[in-house]
N, C-alpha and C positions, 0 to 999 in steps of 0.2 A: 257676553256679546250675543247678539242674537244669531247669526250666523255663525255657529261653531267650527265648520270648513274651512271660512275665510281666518279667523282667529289663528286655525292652526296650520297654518300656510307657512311654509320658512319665509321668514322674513329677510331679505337683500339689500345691498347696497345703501344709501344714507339713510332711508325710513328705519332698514334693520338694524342699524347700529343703534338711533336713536330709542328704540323699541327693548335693545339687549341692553344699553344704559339703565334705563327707565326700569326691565326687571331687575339689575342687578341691586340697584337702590332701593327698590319694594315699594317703588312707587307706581299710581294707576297710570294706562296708559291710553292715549285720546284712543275710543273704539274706531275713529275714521283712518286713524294710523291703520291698521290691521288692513284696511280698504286698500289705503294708498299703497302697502307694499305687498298686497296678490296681485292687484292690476295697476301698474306705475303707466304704462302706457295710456291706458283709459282714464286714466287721473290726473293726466299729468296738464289739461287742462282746465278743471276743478281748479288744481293749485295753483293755476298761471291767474285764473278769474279772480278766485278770495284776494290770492296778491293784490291784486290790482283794486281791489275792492279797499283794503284795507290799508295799502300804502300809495297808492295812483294821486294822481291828482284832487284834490277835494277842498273847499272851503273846510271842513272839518280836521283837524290834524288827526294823525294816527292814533296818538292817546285817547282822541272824544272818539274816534269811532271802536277803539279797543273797549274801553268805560259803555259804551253804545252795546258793542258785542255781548261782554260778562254781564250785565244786564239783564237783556234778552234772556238769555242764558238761564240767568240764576232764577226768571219769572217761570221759566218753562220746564224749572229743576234738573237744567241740564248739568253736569259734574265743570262744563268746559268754563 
């Protein structure tokens, strides 16, 4: 992570459960998780926005835009 601070920030509430799953499995875990559970209040409309982005109304169903997202994603070598 690039921000080491935020990384090691106790993690709380749903983000941290999700987060202490994820290490206990050994598996990676999304670096914006670390984001959402230092600052959940200042994020917490981020994740209202993505929501709505990805499940809201849309000619495109949630699949084409999920397939739309990993995508993106995989051109820009991002893990997500």
């Amino acid at each position: 992570m690039y921000l080491t601070e935020i990384q090691a920030h106790p993690a709380t509430g749903s983000i941290g459960e999700r987060i202490a799953q994820m290490q206990a499995a050994g598996l990676p875990i999304p670096e914006i998780w670390h984001l959402f559970a230092f600052k959940p209040e200042m994020t917490r409309h981020l994740a209202a926005f993505t929501q709505e982005v990805m499940r809201g109304p849309s000619p495109l169903s949630p699949g084409w835009r999920e397939l739309i997202a990993a995508f993106t994603s995989r051109r820009n070598d991002c893990l997500f």
